[in-house]
mmCIF file of the C-alpha atoms, coordinates in Angstrom:
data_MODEL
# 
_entry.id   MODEL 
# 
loop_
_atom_site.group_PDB 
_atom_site.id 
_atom_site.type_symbol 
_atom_site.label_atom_id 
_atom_site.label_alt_id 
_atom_site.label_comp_id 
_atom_site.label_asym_id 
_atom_site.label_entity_id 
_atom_site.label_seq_id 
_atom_site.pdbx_PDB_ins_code 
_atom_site.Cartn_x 
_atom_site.Cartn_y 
_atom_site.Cartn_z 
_atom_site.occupancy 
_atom_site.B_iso_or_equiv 
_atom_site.pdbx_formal_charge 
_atom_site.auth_seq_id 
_atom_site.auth_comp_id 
_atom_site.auth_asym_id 
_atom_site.auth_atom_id 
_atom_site.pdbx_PDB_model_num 
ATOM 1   C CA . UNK A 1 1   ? 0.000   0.000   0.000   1.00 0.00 ? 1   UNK A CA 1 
ATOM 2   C CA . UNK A 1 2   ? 1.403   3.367   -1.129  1.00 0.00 ? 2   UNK A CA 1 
ATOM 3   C CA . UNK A 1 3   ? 2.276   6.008   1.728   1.00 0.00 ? 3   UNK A CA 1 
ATOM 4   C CA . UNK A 1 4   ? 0.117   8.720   0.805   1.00 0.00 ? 4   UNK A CA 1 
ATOM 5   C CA . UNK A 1 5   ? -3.234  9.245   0.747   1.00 0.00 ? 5   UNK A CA 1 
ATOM 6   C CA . UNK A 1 6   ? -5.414  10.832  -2.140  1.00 0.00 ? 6   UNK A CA 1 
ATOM 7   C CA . UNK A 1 7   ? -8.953  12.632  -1.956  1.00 0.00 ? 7   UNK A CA 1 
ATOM 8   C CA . UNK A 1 8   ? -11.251 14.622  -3.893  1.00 0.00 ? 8   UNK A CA 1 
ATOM 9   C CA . UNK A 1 9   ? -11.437 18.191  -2.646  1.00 0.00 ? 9   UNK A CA 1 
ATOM 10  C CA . UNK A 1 10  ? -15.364 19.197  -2.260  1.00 0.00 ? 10  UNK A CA 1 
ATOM 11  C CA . UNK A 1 11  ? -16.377 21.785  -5.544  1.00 0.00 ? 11  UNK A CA 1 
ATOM 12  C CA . UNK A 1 12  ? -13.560 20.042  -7.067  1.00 0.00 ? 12  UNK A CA 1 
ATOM 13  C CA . UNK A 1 13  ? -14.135 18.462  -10.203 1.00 0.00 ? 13  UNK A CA 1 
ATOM 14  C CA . UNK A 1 14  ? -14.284 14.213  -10.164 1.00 0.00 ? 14  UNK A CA 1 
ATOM 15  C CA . UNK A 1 15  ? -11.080 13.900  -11.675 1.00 0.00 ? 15  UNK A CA 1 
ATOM 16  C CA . UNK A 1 16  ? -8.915  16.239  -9.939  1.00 0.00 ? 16  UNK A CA 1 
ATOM 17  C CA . UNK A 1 17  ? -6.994  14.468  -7.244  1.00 0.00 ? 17  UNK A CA 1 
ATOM 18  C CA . UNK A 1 18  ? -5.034  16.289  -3.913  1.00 0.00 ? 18  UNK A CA 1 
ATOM 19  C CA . UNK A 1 19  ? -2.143  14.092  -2.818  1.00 0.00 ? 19  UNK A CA 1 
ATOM 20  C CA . UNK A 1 20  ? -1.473  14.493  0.936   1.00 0.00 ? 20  UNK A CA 1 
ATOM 21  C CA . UNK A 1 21  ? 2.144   13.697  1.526   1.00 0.00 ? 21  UNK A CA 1 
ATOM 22  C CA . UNK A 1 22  ? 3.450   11.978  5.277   1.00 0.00 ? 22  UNK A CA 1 
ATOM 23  C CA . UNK A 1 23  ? 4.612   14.169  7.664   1.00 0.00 ? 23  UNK A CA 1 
ATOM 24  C CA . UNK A 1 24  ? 8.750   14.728  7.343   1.00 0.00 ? 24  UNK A CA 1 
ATOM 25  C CA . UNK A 1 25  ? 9.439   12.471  9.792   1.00 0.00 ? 25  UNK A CA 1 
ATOM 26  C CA . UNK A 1 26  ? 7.823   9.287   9.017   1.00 0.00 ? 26  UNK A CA 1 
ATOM 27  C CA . UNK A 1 27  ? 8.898   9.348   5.693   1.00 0.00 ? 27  UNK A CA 1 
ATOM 28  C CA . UNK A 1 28  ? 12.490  9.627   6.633   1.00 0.00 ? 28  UNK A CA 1 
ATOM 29  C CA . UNK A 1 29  ? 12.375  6.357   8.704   1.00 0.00 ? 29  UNK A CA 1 
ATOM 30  C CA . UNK A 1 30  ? 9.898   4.751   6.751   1.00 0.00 ? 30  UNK A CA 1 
ATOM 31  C CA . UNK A 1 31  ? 10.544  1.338   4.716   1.00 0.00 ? 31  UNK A CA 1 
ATOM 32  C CA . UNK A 1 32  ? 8.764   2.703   1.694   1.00 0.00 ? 32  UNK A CA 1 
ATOM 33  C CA . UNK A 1 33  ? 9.010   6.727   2.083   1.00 0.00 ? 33  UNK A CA 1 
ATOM 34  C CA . UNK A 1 34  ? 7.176   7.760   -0.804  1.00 0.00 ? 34  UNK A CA 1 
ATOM 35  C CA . UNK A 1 35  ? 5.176   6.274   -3.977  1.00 0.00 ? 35  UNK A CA 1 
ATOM 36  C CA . UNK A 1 36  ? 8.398   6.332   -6.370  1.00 0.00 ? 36  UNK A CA 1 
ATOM 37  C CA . UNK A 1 37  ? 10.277  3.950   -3.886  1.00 0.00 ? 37  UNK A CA 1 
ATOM 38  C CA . UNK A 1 38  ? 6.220   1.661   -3.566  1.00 0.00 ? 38  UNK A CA 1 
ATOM 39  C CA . UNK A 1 39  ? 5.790   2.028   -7.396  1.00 0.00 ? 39  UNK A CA 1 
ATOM 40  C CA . UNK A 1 40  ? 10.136  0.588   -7.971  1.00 0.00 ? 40  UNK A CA 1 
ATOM 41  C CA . UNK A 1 41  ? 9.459   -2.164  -5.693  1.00 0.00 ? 41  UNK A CA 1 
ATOM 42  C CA . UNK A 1 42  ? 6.559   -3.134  -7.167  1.00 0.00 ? 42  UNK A CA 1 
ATOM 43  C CA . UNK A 1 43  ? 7.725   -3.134  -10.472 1.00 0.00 ? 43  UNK A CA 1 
ATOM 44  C CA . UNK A 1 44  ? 11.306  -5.171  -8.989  1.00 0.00 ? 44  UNK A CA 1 
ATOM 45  C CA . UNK A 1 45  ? 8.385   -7.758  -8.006  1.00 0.00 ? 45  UNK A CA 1 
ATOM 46  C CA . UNK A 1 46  ? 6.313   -8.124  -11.343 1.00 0.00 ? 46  UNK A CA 1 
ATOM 47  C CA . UNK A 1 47  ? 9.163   -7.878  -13.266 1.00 0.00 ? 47  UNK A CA 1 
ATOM 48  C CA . UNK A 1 48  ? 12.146  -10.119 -11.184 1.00 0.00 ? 48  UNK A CA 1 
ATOM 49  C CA . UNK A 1 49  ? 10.078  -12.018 -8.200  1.00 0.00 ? 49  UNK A CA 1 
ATOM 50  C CA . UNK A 1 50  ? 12.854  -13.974 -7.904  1.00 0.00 ? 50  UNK A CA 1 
ATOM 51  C CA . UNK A 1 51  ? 15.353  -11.568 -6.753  1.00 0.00 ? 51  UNK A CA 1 
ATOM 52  C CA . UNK A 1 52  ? 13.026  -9.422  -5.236  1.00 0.00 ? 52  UNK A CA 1 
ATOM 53  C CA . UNK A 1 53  ? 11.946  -12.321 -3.038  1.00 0.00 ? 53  UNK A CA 1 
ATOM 54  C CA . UNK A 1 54  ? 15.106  -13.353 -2.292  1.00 0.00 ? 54  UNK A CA 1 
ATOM 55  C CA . UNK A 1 55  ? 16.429  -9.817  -1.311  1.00 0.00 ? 55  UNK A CA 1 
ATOM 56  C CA . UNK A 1 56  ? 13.272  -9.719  1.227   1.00 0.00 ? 56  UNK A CA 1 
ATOM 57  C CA . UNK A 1 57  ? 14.400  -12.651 2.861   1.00 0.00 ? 57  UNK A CA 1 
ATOM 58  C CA . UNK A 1 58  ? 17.696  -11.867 2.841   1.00 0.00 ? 58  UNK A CA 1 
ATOM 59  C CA . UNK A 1 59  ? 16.764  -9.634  6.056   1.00 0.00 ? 59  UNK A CA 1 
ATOM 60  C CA . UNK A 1 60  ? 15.363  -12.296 8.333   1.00 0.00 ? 60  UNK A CA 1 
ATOM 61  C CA . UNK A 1 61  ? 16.933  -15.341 9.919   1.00 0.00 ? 61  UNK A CA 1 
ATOM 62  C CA . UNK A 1 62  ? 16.376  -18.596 7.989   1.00 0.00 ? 62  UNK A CA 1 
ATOM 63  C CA . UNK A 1 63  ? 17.573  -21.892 9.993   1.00 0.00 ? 63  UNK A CA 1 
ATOM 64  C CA . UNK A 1 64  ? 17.368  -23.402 6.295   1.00 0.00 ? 64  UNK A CA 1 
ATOM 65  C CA . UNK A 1 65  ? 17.082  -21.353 3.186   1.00 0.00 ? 65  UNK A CA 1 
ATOM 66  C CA . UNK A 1 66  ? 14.695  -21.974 0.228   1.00 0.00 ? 66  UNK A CA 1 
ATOM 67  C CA . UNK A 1 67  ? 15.684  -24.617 -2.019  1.00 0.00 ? 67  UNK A CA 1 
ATOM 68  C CA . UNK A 1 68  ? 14.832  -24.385 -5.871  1.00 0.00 ? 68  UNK A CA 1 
ATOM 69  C CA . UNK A 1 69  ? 12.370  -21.063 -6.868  1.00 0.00 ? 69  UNK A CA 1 
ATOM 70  C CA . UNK A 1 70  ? 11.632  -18.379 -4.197  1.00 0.00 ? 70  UNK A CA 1 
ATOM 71  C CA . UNK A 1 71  ? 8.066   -17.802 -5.899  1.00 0.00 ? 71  UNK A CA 1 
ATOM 72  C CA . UNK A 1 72  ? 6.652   -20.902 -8.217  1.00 0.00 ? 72  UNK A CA 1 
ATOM 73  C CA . UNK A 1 73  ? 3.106   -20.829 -9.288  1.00 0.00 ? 73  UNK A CA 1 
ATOM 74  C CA . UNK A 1 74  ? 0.218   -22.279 -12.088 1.00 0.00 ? 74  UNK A CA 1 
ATOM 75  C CA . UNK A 1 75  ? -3.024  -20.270 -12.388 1.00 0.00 ? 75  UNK A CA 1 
ATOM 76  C CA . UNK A 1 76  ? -3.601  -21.748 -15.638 1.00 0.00 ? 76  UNK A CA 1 
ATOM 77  C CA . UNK A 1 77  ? -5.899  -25.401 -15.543 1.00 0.00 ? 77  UNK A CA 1 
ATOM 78  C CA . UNK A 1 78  ? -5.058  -25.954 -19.107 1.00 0.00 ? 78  UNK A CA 1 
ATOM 79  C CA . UNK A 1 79  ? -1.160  -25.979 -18.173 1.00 0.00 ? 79  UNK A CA 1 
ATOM 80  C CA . UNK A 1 80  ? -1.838  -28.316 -14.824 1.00 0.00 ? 80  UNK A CA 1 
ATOM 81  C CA . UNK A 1 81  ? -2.644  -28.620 -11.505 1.00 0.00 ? 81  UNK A CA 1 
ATOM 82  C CA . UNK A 1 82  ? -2.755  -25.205 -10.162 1.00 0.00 ? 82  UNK A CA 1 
ATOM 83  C CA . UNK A 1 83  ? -0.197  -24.657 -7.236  1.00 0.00 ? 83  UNK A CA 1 
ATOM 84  C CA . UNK A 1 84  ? 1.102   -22.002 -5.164  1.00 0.00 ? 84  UNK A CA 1 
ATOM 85  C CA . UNK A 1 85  ? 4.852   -22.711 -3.685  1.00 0.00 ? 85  UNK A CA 1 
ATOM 86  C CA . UNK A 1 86  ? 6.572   -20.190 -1.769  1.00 0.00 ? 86  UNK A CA 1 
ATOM 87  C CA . UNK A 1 87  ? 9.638   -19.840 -0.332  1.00 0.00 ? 87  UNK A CA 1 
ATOM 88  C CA . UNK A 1 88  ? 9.611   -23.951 -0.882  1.00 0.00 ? 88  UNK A CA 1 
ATOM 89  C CA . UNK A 1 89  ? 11.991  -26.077 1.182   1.00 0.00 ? 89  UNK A CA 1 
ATOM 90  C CA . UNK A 1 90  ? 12.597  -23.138 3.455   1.00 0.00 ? 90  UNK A CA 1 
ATOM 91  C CA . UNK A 1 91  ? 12.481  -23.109 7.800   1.00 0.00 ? 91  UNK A CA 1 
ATOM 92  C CA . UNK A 1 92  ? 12.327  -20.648 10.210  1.00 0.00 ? 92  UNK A CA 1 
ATOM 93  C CA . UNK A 1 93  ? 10.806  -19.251 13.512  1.00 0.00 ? 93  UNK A CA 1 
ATOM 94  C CA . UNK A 1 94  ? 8.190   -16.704 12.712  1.00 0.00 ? 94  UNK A CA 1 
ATOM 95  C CA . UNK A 1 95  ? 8.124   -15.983 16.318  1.00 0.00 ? 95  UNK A CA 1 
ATOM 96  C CA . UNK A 1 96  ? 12.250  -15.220 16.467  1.00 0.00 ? 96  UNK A CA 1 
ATOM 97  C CA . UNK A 1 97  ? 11.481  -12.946 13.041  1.00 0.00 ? 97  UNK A CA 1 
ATOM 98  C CA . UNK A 1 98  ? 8.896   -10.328 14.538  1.00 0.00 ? 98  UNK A CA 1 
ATOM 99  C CA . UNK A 1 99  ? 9.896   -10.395 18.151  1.00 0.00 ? 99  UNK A CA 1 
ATOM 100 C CA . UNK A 1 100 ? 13.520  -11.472 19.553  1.00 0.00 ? 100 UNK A CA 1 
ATOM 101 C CA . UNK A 1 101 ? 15.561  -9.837  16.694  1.00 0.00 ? 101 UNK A CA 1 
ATOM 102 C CA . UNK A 1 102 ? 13.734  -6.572  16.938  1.00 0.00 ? 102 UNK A CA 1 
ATOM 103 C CA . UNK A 1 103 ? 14.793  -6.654  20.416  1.00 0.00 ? 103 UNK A CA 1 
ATOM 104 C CA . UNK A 1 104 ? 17.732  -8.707  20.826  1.00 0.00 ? 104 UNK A CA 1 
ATOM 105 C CA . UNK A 1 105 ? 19.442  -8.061  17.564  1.00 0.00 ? 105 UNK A CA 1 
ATOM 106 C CA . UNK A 1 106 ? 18.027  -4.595  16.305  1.00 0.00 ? 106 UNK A CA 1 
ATOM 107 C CA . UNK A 1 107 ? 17.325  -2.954  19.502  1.00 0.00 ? 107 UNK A CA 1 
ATOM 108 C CA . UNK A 1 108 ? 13.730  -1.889  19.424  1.00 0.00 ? 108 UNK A CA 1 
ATOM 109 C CA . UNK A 1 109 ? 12.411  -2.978  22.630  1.00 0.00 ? 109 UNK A CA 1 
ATOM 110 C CA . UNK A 1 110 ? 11.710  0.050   23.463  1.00 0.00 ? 110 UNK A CA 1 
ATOM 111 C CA . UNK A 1 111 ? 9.429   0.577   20.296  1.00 0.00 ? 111 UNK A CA 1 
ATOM 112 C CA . UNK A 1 112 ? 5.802   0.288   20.536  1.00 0.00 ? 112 UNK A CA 1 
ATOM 113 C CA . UNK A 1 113 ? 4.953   -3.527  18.826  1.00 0.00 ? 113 UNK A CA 1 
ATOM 114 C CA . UNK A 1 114 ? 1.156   -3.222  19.848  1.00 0.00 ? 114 UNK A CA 1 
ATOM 115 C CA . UNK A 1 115 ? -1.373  -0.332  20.038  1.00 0.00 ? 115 UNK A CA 1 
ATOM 116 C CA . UNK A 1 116 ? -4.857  -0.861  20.806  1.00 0.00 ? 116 UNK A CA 1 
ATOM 117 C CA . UNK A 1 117 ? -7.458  1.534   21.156  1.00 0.00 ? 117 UNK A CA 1 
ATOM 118 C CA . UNK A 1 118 ? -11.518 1.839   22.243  1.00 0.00 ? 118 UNK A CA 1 
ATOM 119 C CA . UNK A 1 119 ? -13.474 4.770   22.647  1.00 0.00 ? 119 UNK A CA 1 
ATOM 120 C CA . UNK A 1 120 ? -16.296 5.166   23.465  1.00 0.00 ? 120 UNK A CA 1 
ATOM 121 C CA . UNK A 1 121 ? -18.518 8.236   24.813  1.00 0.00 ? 121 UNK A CA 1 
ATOM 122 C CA . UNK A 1 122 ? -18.009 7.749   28.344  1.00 0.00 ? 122 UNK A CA 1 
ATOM 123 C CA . UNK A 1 123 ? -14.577 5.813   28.170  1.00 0.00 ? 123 UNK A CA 1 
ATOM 124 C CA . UNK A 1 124 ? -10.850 5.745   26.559  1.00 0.00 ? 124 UNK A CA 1 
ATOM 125 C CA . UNK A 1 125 ? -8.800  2.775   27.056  1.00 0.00 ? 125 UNK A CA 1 
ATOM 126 C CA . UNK A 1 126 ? -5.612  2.370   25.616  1.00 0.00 ? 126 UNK A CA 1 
ATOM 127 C CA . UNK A 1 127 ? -3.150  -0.562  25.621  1.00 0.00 ? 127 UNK A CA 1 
ATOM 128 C CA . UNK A 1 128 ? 0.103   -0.268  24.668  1.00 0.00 ? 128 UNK A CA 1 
ATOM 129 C CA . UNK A 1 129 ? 2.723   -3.070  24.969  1.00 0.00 ? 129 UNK A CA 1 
ATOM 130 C CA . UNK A 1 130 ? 6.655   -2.597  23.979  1.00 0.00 ? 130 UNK A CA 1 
ATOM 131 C CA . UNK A 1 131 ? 8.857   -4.947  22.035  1.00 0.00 ? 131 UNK A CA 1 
ATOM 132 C CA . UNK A 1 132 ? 9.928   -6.326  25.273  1.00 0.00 ? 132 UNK A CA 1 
ATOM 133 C CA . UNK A 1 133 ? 7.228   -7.307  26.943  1.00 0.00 ? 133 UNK A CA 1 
ATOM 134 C CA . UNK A 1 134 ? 6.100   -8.884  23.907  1.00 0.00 ? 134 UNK A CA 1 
ATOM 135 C CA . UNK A 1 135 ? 8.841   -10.664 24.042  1.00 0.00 ? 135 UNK A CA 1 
ATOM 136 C CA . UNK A 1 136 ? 8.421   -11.653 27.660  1.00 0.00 ? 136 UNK A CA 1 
ATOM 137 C CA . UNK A 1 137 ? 5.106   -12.926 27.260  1.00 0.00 ? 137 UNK A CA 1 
ATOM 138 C CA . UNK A 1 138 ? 5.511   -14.964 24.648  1.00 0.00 ? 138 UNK A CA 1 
ATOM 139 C CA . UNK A 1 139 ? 8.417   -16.591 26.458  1.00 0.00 ? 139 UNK A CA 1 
ATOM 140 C CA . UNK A 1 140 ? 6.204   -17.514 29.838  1.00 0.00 ? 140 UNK A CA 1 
ATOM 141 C CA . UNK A 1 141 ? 3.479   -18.310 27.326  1.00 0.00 ? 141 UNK A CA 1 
ATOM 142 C CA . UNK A 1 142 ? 5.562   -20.730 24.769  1.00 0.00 ? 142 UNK A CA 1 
ATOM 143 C CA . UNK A 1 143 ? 7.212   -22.841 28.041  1.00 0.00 ? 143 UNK A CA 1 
ATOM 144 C CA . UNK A 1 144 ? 4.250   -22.985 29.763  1.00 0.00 ? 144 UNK A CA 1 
ATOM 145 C CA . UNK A 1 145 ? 2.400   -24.500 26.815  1.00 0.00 ? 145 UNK A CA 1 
ATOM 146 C CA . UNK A 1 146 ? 5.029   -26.104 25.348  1.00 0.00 ? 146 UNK A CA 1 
ATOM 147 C CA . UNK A 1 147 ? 3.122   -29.645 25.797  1.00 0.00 ? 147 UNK A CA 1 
ATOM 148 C CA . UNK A 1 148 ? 0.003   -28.144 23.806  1.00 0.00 ? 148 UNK A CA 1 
ATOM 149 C CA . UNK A 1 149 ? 2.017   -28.278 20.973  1.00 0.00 ? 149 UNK A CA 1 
ATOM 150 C CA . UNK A 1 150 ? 1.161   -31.164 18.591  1.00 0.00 ? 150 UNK A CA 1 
ATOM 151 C CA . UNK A 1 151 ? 3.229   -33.268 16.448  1.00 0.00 ? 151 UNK A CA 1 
ATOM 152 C CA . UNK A 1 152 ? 3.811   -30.623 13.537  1.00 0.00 ? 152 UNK A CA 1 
ATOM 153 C CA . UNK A 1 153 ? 5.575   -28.649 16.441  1.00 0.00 ? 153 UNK A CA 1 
ATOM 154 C CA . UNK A 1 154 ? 3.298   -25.971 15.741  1.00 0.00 ? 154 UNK A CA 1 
ATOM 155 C CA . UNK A 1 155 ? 1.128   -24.021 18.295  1.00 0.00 ? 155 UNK A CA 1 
ATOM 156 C CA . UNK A 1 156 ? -0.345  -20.458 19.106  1.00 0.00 ? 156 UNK A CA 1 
ATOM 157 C CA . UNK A 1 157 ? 2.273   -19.199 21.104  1.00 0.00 ? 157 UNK A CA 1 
ATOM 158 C CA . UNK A 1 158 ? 6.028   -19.103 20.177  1.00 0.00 ? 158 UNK A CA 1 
ATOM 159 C CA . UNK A 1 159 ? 7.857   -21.468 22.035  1.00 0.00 ? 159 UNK A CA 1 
ATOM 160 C CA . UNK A 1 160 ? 11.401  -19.655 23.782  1.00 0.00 ? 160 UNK A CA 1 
ATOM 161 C CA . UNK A 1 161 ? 13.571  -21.034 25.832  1.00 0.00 ? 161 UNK A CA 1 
ATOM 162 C CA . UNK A 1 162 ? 16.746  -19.228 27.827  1.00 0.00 ? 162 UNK A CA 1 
ATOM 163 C CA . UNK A 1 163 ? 19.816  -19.981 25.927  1.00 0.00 ? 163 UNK A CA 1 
ATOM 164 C CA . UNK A 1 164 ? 18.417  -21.416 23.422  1.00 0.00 ? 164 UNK A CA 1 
ATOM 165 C CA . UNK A 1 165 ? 19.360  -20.666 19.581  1.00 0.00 ? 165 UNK A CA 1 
ATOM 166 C CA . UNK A 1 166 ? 17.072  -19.371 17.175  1.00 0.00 ? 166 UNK A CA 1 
ATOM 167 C CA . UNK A 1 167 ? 14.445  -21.612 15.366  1.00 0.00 ? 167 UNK A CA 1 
ATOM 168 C CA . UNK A 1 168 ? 15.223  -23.929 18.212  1.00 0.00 ? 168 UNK A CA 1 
ATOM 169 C CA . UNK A 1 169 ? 11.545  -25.668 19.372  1.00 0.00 ? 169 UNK A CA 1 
# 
């Protein structure tokens, strides 16, 4: 989704667009700052998938890469059975990817990871929880579940342990 936002101005005629640009600051941090980056990487995944794939996962931690094509697909009955393969061969720890190496390996446990809000007339209630307590709650959460998990080692919670290596169940 492209960082900007476009609307019709009232009086203004239908196809007459205003583009409202993010602030300064947002932009400068932002993975995508502006549509000409969005509308590049786009293209860089139309036109190469490939290496546009493999230069996404190139930034999180793989405890086995993919094997063969990033991106393999058939739409087309006439041509065979139709098939979506991503990433195919691949392993990691989805869990270790959005929380421990924000905060153990990029520092952002100080960053906001979840923002919640409900208002209502009479009420405001926010909730607000930082990279690391994220990460601290999932790790009371994954050991004390840990025997929930069935046989495809997969289960709601990420499973941490103290010491242990990434991908690691």
């Amino acid at each position: 989704m492209p960082s900007q936002v476009k609307a019709t101005s009232q009086g203004a005629p239908e196809d007459e667009e205003k583009t409202y640009q993010p602030a300064e600051p947002l932009q400068e941090h932002a993975h995508v700052p502006d549509l000409r980056t969005y509308k590049d990487l786009y293209e860089k995944s139309i036109n190469n998938p490939q290496e546009f794939w493999l230069n996404v996962a190139s930034e999180f931690y793989w405890k086995s890469p993919p094997t063969g094509k990033v991106l393999d697909y058939n739409f087309d009955i006439t041509k065979g059975k139709i098939f979506v393969e991503f990433m195919s061969g691949a392993k990691t720890n989805v869990c270790y990817n959005v929380v421990d190496r924000n905060v153990l390996e990029k520092n952002l446990g100080d960053k906001t990871a979840y923002l919640w809000r409900r208002r209502r007339l009479t009420q405001a209630f926010e909730v607000i929880l930082k990279m690391t307590q994220i990460l601290k709650i999932t790790s009371v959460l994954g050991q004390s579940t840990l025997h929930h998990v069935n046989e495809q080692r997969r289960s709601t919670f990420c499973p941490h342990y103290k010491g242990s290596e990434p991908g690691r169940y």
